[in-house]
Backbone as numpy.savetxt, mean C-alpha at the origin, in Angstrom:
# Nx Ny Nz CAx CAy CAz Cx Cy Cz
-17.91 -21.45 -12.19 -17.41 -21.80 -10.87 -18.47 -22.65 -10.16
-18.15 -23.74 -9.62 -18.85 -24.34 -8.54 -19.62 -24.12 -7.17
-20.43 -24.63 -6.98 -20.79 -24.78 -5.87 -20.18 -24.78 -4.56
-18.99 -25.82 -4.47 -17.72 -25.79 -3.58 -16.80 -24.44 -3.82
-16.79 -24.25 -4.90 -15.47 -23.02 -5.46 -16.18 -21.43 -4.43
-17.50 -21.75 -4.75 -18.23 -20.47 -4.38 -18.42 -20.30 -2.90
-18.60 -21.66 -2.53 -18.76 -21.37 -0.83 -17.10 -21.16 -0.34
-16.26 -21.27 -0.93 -14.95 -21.34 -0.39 -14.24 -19.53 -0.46
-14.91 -19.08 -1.64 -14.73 -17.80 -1.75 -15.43 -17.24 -1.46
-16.50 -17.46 -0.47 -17.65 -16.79 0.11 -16.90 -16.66 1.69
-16.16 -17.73 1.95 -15.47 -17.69 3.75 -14.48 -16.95 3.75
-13.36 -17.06 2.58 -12.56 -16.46 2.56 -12.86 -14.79 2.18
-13.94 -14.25 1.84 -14.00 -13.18 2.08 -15.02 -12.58 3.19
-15.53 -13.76 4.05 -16.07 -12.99 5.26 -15.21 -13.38 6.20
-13.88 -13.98 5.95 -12.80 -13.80 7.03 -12.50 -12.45 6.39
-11.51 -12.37 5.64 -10.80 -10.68 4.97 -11.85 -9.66 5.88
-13.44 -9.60 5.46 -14.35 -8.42 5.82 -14.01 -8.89 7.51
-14.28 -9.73 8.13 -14.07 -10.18 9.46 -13.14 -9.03 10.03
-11.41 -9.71 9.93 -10.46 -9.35 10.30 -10.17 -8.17 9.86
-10.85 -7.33 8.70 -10.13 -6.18 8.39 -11.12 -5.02 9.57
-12.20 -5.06 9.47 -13.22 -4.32 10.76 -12.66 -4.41 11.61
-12.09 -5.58 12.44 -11.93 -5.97 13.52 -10.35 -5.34 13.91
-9.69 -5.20 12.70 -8.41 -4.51 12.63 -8.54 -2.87 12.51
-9.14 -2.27 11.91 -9.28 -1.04 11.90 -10.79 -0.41 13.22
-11.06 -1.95 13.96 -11.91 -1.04 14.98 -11.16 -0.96 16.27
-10.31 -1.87 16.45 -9.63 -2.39 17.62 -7.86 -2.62 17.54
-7.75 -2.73 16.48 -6.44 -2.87 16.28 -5.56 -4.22 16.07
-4.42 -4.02 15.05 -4.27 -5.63 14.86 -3.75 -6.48 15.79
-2.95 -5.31 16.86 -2.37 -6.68 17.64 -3.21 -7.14 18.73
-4.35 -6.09 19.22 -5.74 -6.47 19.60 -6.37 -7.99 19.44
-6.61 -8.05 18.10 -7.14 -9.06 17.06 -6.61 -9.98 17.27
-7.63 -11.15 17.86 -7.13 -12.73 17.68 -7.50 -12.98 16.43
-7.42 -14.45 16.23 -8.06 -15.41 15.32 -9.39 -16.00 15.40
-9.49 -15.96 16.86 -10.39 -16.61 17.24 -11.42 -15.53 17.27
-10.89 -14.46 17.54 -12.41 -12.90 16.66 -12.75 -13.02 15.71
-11.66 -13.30 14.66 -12.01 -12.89 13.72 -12.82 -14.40 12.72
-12.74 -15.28 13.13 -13.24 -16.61 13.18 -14.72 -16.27 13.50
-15.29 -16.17 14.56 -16.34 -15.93 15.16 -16.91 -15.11 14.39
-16.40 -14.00 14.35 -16.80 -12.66 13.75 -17.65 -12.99 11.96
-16.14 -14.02 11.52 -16.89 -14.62 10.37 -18.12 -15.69 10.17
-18.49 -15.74 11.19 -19.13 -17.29 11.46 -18.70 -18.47 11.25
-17.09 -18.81 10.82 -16.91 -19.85 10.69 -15.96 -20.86 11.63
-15.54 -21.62 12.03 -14.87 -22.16 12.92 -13.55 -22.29 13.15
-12.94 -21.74 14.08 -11.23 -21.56 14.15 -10.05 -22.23 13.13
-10.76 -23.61 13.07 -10.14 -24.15 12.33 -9.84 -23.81 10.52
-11.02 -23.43 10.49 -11.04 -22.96 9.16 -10.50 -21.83 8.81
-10.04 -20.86 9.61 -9.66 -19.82 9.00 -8.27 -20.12 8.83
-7.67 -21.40 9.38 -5.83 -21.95 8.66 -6.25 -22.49 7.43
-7.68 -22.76 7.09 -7.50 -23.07 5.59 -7.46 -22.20 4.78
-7.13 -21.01 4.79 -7.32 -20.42 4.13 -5.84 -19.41 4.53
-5.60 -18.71 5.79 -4.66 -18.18 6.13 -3.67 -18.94 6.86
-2.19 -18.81 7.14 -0.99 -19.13 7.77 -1.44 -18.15 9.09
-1.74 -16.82 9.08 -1.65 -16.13 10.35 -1.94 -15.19 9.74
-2.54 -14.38 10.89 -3.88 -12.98 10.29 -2.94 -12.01 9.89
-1.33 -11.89 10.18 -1.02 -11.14 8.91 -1.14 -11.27 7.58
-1.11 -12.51 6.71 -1.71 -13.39 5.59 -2.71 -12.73 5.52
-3.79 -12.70 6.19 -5.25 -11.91 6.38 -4.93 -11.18 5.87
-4.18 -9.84 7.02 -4.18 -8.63 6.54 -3.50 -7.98 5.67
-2.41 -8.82 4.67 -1.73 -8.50 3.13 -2.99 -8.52 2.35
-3.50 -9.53 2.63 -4.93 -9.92 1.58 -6.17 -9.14 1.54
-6.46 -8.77 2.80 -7.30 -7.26 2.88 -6.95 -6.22 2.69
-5.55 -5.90 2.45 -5.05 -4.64 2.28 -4.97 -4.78 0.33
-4.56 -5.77 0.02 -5.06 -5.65 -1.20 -6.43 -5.67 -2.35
-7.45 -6.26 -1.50 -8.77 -5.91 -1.63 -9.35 -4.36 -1.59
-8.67 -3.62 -0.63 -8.82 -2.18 -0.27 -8.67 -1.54 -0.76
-7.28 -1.76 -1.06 -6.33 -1.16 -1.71 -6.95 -1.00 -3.68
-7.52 -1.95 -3.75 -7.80 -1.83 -5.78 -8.99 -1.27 -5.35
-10.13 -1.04 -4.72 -11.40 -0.51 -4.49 -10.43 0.71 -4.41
-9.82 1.40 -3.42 -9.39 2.95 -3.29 -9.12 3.08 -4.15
-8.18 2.72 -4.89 -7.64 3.10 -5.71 -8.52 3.05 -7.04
-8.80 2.65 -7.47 -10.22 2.75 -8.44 -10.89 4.22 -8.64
-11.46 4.53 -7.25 -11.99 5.69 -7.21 -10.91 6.98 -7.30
-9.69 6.60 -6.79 -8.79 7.84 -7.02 -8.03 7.82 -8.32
-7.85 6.97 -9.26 -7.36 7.19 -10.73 -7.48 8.46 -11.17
-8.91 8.48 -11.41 -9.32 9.18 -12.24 -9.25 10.74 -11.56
-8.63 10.91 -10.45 -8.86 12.14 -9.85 -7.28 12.37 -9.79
-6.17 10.87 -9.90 -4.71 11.72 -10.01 -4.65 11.92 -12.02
-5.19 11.01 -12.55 -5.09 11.18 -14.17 -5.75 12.23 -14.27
-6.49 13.69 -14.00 -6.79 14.41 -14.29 -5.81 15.74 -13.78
-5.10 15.23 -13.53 -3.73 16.70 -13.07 -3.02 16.36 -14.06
-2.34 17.53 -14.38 -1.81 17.72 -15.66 -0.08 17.08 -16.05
0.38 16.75 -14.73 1.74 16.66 -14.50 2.12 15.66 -13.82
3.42 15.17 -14.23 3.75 13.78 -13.47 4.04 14.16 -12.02
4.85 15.20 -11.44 4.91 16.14 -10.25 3.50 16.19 -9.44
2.16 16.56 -9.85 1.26 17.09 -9.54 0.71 15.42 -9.13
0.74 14.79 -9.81 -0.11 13.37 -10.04 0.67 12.78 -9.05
2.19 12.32 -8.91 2.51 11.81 -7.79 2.68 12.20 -6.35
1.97 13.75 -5.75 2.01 14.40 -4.97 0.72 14.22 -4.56
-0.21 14.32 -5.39 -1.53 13.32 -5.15 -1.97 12.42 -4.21
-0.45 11.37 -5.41 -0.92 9.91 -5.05 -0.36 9.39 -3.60
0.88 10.19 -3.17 1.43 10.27 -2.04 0.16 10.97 -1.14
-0.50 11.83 -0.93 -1.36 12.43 -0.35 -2.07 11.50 -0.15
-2.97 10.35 -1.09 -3.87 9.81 -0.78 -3.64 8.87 -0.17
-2.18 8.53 -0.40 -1.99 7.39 0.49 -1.34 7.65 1.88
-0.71 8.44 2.13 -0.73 9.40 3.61 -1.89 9.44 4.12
-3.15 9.77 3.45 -4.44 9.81 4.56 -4.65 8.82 5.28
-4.39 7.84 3.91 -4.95 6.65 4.58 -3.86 5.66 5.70
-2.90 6.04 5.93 -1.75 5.69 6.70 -2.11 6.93 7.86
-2.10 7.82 7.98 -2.69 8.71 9.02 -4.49 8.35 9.63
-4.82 7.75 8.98 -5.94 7.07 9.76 -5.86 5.40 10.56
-4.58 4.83 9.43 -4.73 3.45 10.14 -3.41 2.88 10.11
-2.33 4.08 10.93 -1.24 3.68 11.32 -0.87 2.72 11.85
-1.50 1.68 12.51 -0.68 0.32 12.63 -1.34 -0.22 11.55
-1.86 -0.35 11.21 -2.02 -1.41 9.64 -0.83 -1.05 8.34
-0.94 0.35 8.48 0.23 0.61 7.68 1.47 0.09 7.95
1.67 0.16 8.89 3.39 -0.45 9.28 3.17 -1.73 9.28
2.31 -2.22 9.77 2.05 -4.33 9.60 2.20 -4.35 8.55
1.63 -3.44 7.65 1.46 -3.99 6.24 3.03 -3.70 5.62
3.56 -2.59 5.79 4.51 -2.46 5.02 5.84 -3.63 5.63
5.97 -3.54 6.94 7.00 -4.92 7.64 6.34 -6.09 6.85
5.31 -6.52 6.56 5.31 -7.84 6.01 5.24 -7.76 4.96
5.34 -6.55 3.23 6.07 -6.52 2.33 7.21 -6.21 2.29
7.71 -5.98 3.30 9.36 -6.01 3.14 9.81 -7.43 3.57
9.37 -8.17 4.54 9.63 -9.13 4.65 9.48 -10.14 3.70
8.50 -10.18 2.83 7.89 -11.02 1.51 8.80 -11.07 0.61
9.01 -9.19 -0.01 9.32 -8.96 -0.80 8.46 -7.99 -1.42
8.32 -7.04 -1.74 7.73 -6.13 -2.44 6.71 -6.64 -3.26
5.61 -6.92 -3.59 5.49 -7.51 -4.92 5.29 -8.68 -5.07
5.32 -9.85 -4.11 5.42 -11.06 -3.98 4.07 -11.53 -3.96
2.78 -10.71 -3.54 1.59 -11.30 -3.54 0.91 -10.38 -4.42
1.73 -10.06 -5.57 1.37 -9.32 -6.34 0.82 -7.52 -6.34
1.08 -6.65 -7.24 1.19 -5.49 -7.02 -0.66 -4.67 -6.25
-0.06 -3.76 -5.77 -1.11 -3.51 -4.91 -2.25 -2.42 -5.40
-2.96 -1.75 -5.10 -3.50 -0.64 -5.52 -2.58 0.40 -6.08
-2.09 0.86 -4.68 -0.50 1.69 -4.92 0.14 1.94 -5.83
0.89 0.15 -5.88 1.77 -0.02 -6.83 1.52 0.19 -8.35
0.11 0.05 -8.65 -0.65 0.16 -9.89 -0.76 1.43 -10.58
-1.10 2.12 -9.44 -1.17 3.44 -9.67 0.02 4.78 -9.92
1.04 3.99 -8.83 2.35 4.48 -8.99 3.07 4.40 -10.57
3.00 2.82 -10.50 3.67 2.83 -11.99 2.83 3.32 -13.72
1.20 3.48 -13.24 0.92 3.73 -14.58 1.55 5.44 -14.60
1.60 6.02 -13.27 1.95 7.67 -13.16 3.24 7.89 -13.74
4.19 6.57 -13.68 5.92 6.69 -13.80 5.83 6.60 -15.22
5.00 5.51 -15.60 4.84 5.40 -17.01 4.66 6.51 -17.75
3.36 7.22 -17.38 2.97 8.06 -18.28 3.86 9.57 -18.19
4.78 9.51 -17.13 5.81 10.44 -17.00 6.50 10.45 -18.17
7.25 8.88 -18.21 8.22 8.89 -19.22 7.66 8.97 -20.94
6.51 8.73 -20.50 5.73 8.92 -22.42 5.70 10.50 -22.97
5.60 11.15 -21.70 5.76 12.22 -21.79 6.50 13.42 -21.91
7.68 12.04 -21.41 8.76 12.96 -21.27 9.45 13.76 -20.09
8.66 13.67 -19.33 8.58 14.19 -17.86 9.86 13.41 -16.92
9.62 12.40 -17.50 10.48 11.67 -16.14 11.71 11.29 -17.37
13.08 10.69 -16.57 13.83 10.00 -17.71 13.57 8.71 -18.14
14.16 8.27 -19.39 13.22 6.75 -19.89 14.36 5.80 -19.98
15.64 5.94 -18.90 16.72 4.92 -19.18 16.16 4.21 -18.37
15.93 3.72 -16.98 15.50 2.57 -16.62 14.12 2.53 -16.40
13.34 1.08 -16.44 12.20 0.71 -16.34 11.78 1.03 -15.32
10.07 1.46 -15.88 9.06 2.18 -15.04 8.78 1.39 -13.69
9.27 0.24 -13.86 8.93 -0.80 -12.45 9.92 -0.45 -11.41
11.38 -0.12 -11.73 12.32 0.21 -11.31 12.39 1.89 -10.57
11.65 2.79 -11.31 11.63 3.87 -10.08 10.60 3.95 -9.75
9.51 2.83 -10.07 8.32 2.67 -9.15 8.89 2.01 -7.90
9.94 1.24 -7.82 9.93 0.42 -6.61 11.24 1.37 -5.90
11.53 2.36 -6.37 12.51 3.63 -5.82 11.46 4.32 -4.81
10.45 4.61 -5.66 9.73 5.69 -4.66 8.86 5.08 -3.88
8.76 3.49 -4.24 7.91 2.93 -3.05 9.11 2.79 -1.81
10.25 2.56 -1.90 11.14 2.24 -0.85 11.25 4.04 -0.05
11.27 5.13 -1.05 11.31 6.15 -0.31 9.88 6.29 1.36
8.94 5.81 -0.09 7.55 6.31 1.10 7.39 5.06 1.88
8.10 4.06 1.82 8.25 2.86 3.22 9.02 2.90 4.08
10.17 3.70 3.85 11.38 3.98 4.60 10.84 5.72 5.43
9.83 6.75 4.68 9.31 7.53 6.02 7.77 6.91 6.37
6.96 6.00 5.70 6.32 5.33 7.20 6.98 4.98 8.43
7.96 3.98 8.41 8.70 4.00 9.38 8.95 4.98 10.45
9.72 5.82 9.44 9.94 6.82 10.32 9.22 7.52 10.67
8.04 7.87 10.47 6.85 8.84 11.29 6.53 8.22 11.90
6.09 7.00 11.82 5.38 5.87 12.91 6.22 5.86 14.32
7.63 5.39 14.09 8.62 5.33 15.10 8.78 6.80 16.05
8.39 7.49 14.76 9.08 9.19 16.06 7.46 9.74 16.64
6.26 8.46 16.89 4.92 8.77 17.58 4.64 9.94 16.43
4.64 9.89 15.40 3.69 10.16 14.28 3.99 12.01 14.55
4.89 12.52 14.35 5.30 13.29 15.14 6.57 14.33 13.89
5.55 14.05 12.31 5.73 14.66 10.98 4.36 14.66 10.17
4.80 15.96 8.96 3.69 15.34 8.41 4.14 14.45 7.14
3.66 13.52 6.77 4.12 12.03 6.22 4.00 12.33 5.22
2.66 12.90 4.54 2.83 13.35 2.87 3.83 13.92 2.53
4.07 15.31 3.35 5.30 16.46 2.85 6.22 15.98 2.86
6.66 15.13 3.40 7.93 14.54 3.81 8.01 13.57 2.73
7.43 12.65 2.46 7.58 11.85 1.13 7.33 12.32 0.15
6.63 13.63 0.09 6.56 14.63 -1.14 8.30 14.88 -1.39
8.65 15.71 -0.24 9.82 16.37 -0.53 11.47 15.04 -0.80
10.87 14.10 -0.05 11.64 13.24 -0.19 11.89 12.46 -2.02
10.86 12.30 -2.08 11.10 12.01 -3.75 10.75 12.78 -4.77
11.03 14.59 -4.47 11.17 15.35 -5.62 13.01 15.67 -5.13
13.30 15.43 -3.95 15.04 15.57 -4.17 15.60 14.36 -4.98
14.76 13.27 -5.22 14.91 11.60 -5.84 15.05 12.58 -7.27
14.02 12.94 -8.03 13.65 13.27 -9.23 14.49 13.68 -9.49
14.57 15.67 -8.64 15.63 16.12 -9.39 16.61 15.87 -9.23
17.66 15.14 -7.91 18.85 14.87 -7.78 19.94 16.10 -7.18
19.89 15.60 -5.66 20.43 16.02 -4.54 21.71 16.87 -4.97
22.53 16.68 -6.17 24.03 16.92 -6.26 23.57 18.85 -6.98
24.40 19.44 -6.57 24.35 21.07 -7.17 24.79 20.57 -8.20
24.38 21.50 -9.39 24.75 21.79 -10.71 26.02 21.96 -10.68
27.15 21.36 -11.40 28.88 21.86 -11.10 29.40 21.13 -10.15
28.99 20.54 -9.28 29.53 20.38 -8.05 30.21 19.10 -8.59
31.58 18.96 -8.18 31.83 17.26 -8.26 31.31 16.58 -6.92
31.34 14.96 -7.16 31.32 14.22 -6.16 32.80 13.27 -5.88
């Protein structure tokens, strides 16, 4: 890599470090451009070379975060014995971190729904989610008719659909249990044994 290549990925990540402090000290809708510009040392102008608008920023810092957390928590959901146990985990860990930085969570999740899931490529989360779905179905644990990407992006819509909703009702559940319980009625399937529909 170059000289130019290197100073360019040197701004663009003391904007990300900039705006993500500046977002989790003060808050995003707090947060100008022009903070987080400053903040980086570099000049207003420059931070459109790099971002459209500090939500852009903050997809892009949330995925920087997001593979560092997640890194360190692998190895602590791959050591539970069960696909149940491991995705109750992984919901937990990511509840903390949505219970500490509830508006970033909802920015973040409104502007992957708006994108598209997946569109700036899969996240910490998502990584972690699907190697868990995976290794469900190797196991046997989970069923293996449709692809592991496919009830990975089931149970990501479950636990985006109660961010929402805890956020909206003033945080006023607890968010793990609730997306716990919400996608073990997914697993096993809401309908009684016998029952028609």
């Amino acid at each position: 890599m170059g000289r130019r290549e290197t100073a360019k990925d040197q701004k663009r990540t003391a904007l990300i470090q900039a705006g993500m402090e500046l977002f989790t000290s003060q808050g995003f809708a707090k947060t100008s451009v022009d903070q987080i510009a400053t903040q980086a040392d570099v000049a207003k102008g420059t931070f459109y070379n790099y971002f459209t608008t500090k939500e852009d920023l903050l997809v892009a810092g949330m995925m920087v975060e997001q593979e560092g957390l997640a890194a360190v928590e692998r190895p602590v959901i791959f050591a539970l014995p069960t696909v149940r146990e491991r995705l109750n985990r992984l919901i937990a860990w990511s509840a903390g971190w949505i219970a500490e930085n509830p508006e970033l969570a909802v920015v973040w999740c409104q502007e992957r729904c708006r994108r598209g899931v997946g569109q700036d490529g899969p996240s910490g989360f998502d990584l972690l989610l699907l190697d868990v779905v995976e290794a469900g179905q190797q196991a046997g644990e989970l069923r293996d008719d449709r692809p592991p990407a496919l009830l990975s992006l089931d149970i990501t819509a479950i636990t985006v659909t109660y961010i929402f909703a805890w956020y909206g009702s003033g945080l006023g559940f607890d968010l793990a249990q609730a997306v716990q319980q919400a996608v073990d009625t997914y697993l096993t399937g809401a309908i009684v044994k016998g029952e028609k529909v």
